[in-house]
N, C-alpha and C positions, 0 to 999 in steps of 0.2 A: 029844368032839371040839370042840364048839362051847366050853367051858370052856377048852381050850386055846389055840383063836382070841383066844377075849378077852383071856387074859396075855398074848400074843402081842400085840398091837394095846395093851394098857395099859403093855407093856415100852416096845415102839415112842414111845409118847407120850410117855412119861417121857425117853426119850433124846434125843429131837428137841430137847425144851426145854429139856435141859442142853447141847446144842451152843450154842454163842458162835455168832451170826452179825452178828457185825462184819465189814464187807466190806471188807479193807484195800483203799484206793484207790491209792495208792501204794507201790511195793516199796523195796526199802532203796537206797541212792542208790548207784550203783556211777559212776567215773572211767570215760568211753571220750571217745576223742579220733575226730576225725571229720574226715581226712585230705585234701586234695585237690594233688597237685602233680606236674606234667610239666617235666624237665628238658630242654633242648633245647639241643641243640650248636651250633646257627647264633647262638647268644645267649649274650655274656656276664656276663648277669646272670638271676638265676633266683629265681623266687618260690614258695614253698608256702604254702598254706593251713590251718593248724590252728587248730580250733574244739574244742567238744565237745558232748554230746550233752546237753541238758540237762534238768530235773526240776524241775519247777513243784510246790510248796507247796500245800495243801487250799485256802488263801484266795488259791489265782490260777488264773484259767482259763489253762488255755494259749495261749491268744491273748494273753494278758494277761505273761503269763511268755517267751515270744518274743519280748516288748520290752523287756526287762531286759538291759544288754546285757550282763551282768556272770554271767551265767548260759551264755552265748556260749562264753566267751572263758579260757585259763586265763590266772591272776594273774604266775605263772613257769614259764615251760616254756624246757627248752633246746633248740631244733633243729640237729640236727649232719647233713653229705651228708660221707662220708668225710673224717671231721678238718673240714670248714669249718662254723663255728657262723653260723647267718644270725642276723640283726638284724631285732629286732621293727618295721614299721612303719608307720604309720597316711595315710600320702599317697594312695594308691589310695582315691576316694568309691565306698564301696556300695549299688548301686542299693536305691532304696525296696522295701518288701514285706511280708511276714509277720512276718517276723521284724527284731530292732530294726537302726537303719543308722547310728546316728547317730555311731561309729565303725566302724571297719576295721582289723583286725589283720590283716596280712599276714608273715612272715619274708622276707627278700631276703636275699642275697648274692652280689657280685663272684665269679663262677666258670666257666671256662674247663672244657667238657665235651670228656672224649677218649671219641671212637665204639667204643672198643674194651674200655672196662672196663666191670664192673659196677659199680654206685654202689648206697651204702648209706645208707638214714637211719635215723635215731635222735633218740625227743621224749622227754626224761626230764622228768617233770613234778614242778614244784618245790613240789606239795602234799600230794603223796604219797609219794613219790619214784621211781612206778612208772616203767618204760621201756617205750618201743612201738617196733617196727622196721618195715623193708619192707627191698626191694632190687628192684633194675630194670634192665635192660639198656637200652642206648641206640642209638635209631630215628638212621643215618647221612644224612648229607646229600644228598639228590637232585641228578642231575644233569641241568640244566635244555640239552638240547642243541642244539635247533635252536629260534630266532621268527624272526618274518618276517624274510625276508631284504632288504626293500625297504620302505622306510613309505609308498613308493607306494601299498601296497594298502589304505592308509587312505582314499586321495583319493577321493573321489564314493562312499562305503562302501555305498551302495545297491543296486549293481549284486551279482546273484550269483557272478562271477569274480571278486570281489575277496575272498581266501583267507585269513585268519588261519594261519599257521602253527604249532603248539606243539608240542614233541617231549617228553620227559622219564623217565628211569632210575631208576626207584626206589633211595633207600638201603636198604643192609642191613638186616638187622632192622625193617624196616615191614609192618603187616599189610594198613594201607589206606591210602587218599590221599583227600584231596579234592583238585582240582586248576582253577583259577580265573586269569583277565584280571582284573586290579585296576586300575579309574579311577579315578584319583585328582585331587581339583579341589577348587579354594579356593572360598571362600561366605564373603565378607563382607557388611555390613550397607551398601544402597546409598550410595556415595557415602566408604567409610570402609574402602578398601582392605589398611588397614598391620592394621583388627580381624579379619581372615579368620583359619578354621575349616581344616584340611585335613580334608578326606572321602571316603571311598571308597566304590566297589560291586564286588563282587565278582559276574563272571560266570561259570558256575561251567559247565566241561566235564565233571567228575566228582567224585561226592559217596559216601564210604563204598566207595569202590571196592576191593574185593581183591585183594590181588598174587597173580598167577598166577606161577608159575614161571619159564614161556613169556617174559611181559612183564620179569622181574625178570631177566633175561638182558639183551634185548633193546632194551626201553624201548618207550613206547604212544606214539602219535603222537592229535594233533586238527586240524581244520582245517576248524574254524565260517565261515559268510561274515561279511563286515565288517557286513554288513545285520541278521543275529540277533544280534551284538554291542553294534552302537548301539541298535537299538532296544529291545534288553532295558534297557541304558541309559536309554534317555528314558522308560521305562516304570516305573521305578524314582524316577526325578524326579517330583518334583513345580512346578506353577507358583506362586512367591512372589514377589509384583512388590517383598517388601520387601529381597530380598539379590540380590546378583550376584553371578556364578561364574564362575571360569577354572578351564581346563585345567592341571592341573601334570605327571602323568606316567604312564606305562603299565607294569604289572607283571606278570609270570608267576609264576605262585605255584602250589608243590607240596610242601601239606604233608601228612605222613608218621606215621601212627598206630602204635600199640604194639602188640602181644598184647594185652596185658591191654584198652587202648581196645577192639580188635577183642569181646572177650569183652564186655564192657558192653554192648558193642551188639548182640550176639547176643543176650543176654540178656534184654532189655529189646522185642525185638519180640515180637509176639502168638502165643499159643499155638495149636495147632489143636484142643488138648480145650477142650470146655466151662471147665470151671474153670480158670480164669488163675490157676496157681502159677507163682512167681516166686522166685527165691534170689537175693537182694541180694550183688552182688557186692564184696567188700574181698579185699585184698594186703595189709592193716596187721596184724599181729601183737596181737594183744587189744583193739586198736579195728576202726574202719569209715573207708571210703574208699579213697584211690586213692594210690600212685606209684607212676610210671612216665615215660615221655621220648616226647615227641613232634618232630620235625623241621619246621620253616615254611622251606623254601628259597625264595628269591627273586629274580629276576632282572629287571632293571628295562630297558625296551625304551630304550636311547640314541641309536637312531636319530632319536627327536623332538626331538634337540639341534641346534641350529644347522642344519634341512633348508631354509632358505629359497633363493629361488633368485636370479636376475642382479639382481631388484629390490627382494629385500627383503621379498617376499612368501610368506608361511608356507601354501601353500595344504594342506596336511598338516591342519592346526592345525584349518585353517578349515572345510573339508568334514567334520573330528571333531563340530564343536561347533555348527554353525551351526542345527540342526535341534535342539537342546540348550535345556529353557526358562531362559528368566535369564542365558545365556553371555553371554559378549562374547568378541572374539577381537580 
C-alpha cells in the first residue's frame, strides 16, 4: 500500500511539471461594437453612438490603453436606420474621464421618425466586414394638455394658492416618463450681454414613473405651488457676482422611455440576495449596448409673452426673478 502511494504521488509530480503554466493574460482579440442610440420622433435629426470594446496590449495598463483613442473607435463602419446611412461626426466635445476625449465620433443623420413603424439598424464594419443589428419600436408623442391657464399665478409665487397647473397623456408605447418645469435663463459675463449662455433647470414632478394602464387612457395631472417651484429654483443657483442673468422662458416637458429603457432600469436596481448578480443588458445582435426611441415632448408656456400691463410693467417677470441671485428684470 504504502509503495503505491508513492508512484502515486511520484506520478503526480512528474505531471504537474510537465503542465505549461503560462497564464495567458489576454484572450484572442474578438470585434464587439458597443451600441448606444435612442431615436425620437419629436426630432429631426438623430444620433447614435458606436464605439467598440477594446483590448489593451501586455505593455499597457488599461488605464493607459482607454486613452488611446484609436482603440475606441472603428477606422470604417457603415451605419444604416432603414435605408438611411448616418454620417460620421466629431462636433459633439466629450466630457473628460477614463477613457480618452480628445475626439468624439458620433453618426447623425437628417431623419423624420414615423410612430408607427419599426426601425432597423445595421453597423457593417469595414475591418471585418462583420454585420451587427438591433430593431426598436418607437415611444409616440405625449400630449401635453393642460398649464396654467393664467401666468397670474406666477405673481407673488410665495403664497400657497398660487398652483402650477400640469396635465399630460402619455404616448403610445412608453414605459416611463420623467416629467419636469424647464427655466430657462441667459448668464452672461457682467456687463457683456450679446456673450450669454442659455441654461436650464429642470424641476422635476416625476422621475422613472411607470405607465399605468389607468393613466395611459386618461392622462396624470400635477399641481406643485409656485413657492416649491421657485425655490427649488434658487436652490439650484448659485451667487456669482461675476455673471448676470435673465429670465428667457418656461417649459413643460414630458419625456417618454422605451421597454427596453424600462428594462435597464429594472435591471440595474439592487438586489435583495446577498450576492448582487447582475445580467448586462444589450438588444445588439453580437455586440453590447442599446437601440431604441425615446420621446422629449415639449411645450413652452407663451403666456410670458407680451403679459405687461397699461404701463409697461411686466410684474409676471418680476415677482419670477426678483428673489433669483444675479437677476435683473
Amino acid at each position: 500500500m504504502n509503495v503505491f502511494k508513492t508512484c502515486i504521488l511520484l506520478l503526480s509530480i512528474c505531471w504537474l511539471g510537465a503542465c505549461k503554466n503560462d497564464i495567458e493574460i489576454n484572450a484572442p482579440w474578438k470585434e464587439i461594437p458597443v451600441v448606444y442610440g435612442f431615436l425620437d420622433v419629436n426630432k429631426d435629426t438623430q444620433y447614435i453612438r458606436v464605439q467598440k470594446a477594446y483590448q489593451n496590449s501586455t505593455d499597457l495598463t488599461t488605464a493607459e490603453g482607454a486613452q488611446v483613442s484609436d482603440s475606441l473607435y472603428f477606422k470604417n463602419a457603415v451605419v444604416e436606420v432603414e435605408g438611411v446611412t448616418f454620417t460620421k461626426i466629431t462636433s459633439i466635445p466629450k466630457n473628460s474621464g477614463f477613457f480618452a476625449s480628445d475626439v468624439n465620433f458620433i453618426y447623425q443623420a437628417k431623419m423624420a421618425i414615423n410612430p408607427n413603424v419599426t426601425y432597423h439598424l445595421k453597423i457593417t464594419s469595414g475591418e471585418t466586414g462583420l454585420s451587427y443589428t438591433s430593431a426598436t419600436n418607437i415611444v409616440a408623442k405625449a400630449d401635453i394638455m393642460t398649464i396654467s391657464p393664467n401666468y397670474k399665478l406666477y405673481i407673488r409665487p410665495y403664497q400657497d394658492y398660487n398652483r402650477i397647473q400640469f396635465q399630460f397623456k402619455p404616448g403610445a408605447r412608453a414605459s416611463l416618463y420623467d416629467v419636469a418645469i424647464r427655466f430657462w435663463y441667459k448668464e452672461y459675463p457682467v456687463g457683456n450681454p450679446s456673450g450669454f449662455e442659455l441654461k436650464y433647470i429642470d424641476y422635476f414632478l416625476d422621475k422613472n414613473w411607470v405607465v399605468d394602464a389607468l393613466t395611459l387612457a386618461s392622462g396624470k395631472s400635477y399641481v406643485p405651488t409656485s413657492r416649491q417651484w421657485i425655490n427649488y429654483i434658487k436652490g439650484a443657483l448659485t451667487l456669482n457676482s461675476a455673471v448676470t442673468r435673465e429670465f428667457h422662458q418656461i417649459d413643460y416637458v414630458a419625456t417618454g422611455g422605451s421597454k427596453e429603457m424600462k428594462d435597464i432600469i429594472d435591471l440595474s436596481k439592487p438586489s435583495a440576495v446577498i450576492v448582487q448578480r447582475k445580467t448586462d443588458y444589450s438588444n445588439i445582435t453580437n455586440g453590447l449596448g442599446i437601440f431604441s426611441s425615446r420621446s422629449e415632448t415639449v411645450k413652452t408656456n407663451l403666456l410670458f409673452q407680451n403679459d405687461t400691463d397699461d404701463n409697461g410693467f411686466d410684474s409676471s417677470k418680476y415677482y419670477l426673478v426678483k428673489d433669483l441671485p444675479n437677476f435683473i428684470f
